[in-house]
C-alpha positions as CSV (number, residue, x, y, z in Angstrom):
1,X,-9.2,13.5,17.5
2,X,-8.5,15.6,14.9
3,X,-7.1,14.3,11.4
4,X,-3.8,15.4,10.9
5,X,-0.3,13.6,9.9
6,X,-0.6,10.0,9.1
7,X,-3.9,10.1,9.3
8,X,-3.5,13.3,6.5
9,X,-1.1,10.6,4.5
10,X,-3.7,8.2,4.8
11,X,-6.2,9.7,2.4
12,X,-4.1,9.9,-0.4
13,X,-2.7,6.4,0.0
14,X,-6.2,5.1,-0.2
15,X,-7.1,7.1,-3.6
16,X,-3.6,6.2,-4.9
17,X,-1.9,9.7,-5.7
18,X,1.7,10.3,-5.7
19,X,2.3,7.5,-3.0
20,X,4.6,4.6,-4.0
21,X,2.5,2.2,-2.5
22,X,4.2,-0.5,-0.1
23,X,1.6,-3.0,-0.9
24,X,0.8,-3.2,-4.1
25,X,3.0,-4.3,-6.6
26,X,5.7,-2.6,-9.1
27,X,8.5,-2.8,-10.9
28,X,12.0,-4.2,-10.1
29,X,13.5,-2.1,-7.4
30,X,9.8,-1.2,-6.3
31,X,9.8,-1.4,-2.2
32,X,7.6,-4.0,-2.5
33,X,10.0,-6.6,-3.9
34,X,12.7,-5.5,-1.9
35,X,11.1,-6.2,1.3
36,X,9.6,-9.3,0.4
37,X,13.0,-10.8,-0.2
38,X,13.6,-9.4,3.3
39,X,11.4,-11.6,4.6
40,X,12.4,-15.0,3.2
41,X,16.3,-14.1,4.7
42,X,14.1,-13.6,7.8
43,X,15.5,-10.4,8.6
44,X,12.6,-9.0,10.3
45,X,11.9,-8.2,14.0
46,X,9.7,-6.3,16.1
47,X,10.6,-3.9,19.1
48,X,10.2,-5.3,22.5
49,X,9.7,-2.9,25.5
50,X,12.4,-4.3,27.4
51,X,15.1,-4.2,24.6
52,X,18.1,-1.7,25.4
53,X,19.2,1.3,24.0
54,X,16.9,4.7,22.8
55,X,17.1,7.5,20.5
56,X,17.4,10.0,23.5
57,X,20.6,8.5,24.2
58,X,21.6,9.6,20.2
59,X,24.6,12.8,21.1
60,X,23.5,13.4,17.2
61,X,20.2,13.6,17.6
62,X,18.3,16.1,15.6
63,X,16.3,18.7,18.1
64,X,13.0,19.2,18.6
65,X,11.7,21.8,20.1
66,X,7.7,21.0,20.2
67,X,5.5,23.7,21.1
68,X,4.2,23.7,25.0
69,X,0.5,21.4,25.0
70,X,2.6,19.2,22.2
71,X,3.9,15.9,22.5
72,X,5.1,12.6,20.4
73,X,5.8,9.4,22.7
74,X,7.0,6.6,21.1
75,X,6.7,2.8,23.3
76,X,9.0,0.2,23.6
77,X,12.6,0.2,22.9
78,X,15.1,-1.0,20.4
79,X,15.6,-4.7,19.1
80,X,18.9,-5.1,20.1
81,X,20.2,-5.8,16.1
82,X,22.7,-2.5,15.3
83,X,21.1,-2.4,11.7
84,X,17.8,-2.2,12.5
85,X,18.3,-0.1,15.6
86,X,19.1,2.4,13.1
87,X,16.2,1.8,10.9
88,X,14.0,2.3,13.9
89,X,16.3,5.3,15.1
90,X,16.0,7.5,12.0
91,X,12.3,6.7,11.4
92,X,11.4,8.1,14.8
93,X,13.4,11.0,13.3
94,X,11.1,11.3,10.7
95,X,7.9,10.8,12.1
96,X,8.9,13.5,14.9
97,X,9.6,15.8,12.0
98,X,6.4,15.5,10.5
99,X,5.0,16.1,14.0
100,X,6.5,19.3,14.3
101,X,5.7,20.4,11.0
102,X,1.7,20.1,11.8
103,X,2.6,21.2,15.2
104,X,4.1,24.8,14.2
105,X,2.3,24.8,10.8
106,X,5.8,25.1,8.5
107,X,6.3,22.3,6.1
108,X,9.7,23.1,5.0
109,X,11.6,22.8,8.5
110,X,15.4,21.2,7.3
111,X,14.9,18.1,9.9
112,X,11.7,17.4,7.7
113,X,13.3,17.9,4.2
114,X,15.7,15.7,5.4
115,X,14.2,12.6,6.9
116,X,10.9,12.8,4.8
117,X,11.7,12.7,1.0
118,X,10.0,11.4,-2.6
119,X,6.2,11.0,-2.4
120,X,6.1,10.8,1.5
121,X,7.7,14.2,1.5
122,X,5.6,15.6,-1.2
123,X,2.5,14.1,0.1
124,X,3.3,15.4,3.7
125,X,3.5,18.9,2.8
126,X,0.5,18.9,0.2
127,X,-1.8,17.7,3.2
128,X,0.0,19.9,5.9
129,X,-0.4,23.5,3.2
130,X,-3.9,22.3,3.1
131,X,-4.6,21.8,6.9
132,X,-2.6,25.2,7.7
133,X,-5.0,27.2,5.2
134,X,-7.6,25.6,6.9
135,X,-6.4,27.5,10.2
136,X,-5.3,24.8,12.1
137,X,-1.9,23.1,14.0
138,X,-1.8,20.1,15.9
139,X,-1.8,20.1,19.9
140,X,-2.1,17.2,22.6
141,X,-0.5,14.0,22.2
142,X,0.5,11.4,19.5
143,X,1.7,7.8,20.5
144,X,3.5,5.4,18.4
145,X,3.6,1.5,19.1
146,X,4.2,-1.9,17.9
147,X,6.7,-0.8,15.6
148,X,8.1,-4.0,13.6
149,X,11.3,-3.3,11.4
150,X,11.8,-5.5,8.0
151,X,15.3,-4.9,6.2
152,X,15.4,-5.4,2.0
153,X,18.4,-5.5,-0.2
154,X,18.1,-1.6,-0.5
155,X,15.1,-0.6,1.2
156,X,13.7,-1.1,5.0
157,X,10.0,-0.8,5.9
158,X,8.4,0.2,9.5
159,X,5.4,-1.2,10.3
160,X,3.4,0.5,13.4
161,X,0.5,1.7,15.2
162,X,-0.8,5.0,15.7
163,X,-3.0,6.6,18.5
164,X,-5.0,10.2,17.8
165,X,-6.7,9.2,21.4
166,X,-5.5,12.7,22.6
167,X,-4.3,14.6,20.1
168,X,-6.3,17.3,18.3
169,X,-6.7,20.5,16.4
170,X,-6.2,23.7,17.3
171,X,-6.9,27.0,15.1
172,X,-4.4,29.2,15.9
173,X,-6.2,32.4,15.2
174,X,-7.8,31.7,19.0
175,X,-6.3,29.4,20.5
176,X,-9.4,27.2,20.8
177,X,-8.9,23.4,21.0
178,X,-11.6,21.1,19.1
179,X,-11.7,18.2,21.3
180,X,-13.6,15.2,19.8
181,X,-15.2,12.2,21.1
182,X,-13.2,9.6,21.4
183,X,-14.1,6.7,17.9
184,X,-12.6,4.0,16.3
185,X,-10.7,6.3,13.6
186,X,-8.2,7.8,16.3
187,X,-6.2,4.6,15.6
188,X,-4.2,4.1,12.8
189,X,-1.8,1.4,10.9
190,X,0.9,3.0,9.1
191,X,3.7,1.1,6.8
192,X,6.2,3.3,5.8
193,X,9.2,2.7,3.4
194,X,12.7,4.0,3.8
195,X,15.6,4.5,2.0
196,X,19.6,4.8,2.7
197,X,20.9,8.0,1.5
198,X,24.3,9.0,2.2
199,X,24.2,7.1,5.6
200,X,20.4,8.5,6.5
201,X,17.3,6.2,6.6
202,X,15.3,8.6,4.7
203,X,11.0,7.8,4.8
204,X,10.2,7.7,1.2
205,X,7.0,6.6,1.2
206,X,3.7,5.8,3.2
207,X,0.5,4.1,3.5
208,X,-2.2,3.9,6.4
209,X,-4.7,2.0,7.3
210,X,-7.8,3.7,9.8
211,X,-9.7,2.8,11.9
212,X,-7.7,-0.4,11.9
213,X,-8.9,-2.7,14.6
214,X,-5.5,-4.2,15.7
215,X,-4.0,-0.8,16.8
216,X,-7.1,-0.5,19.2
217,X,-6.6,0.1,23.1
């Protein structure tokens, strides 16, 4: 498992640079407050498998062309609720944007610039320059699950799971995989934070959560 994208995030959530953190507190128009008052209208919901609807049936949808060994799989479907469909639509967006980026090593690809702003953006590409010099992409497979959606006022958060299981580095001078033994820190708790900007949910900030028990399989 090699530590790479949220897992990369991660790390500077926990030592509190840049990120505007989605649990701890803030000012007015913080995330923070905004989602909390999302939760006492009750507008939250999680994604069940068997809801309808997908991204891949998006015409719009941005491409992604992910190098051969690469690959992002996201479980479950949609909830059903138009709003937060599209919450859930444009954050898989995002998150397949950051995947590429590791995946091909270039932190300024326009589907990233778009759909990863503010400190997440920042924060993305500071880690990503930093595992590039290191000589390193991504390879194998990333999988996203249990992805819960809570609207705000303004703001929306994702909360989800993360599996490293199979996903890993690989320098790109040689080619050479580094496969790892499997461990407790391939699995990750994300909580991201978006933001509507001119009709895009737009990830504006992130924290993560290793080695987190409840995204175990």
């Amino acid at each position: 498992m090699s530590l790479f994208m949220r897992g990369a995030i991660a790390t500077v959530a926990v030592s509190g640079l840049v990120l505007l953190s989605a649990c701890g507190g803030g000012d007015d128009g913080s995330g923070k407050g905004d989602i909390e008052g999302a939760k006492d209208s009750g507008k939250s919901a999680s994604v069940s498998p068997s809801a309808s609807a997908s991204v891949s049936e998006d015409p719009d949808a941005p491409k992604f062309d992910f190098p051969k060994g690469f690959d992002v799989v996201f479980e479950g479907g949609m909830t059903g609720d138009p709003e937060k469909d599209e919450v859930l639509r444009d954050h898989e967006y995002a998150t397949k944007a950051i995947s590429l980026s590791y995946a091909t090593g270039d932190p300024d690809l326009p589907v990233a610039n778009k759909y990863v702003q503010d400190a997440a953006g920042e924060t993305f590409r500071y880690n990503l320059k930093k595992y590039r010099k290191s000589g390193k992409v991504s390879t194998g497979t990333t999988r996203y699950y249990d992805r819960k959606v809570e609207l705000g006022k303004k703001k929306a958060a994702v909360t989800f799971c993360e599996s490293q299981r199979d996903a890993f580095a690989k320098m790109v001078d040689t080619g050479k995989v580094i496969r790892t033994e499997p461990s407790p820190s391939d699995f990750t708790s994300v909580k991201d934070i978006l933001e509507k900007r001119g009709g895009t949910w737009v990830v504006i900030s992130s924290s993560a959560k290793g080695s987190d028990e409840k995204c175990a399989r």
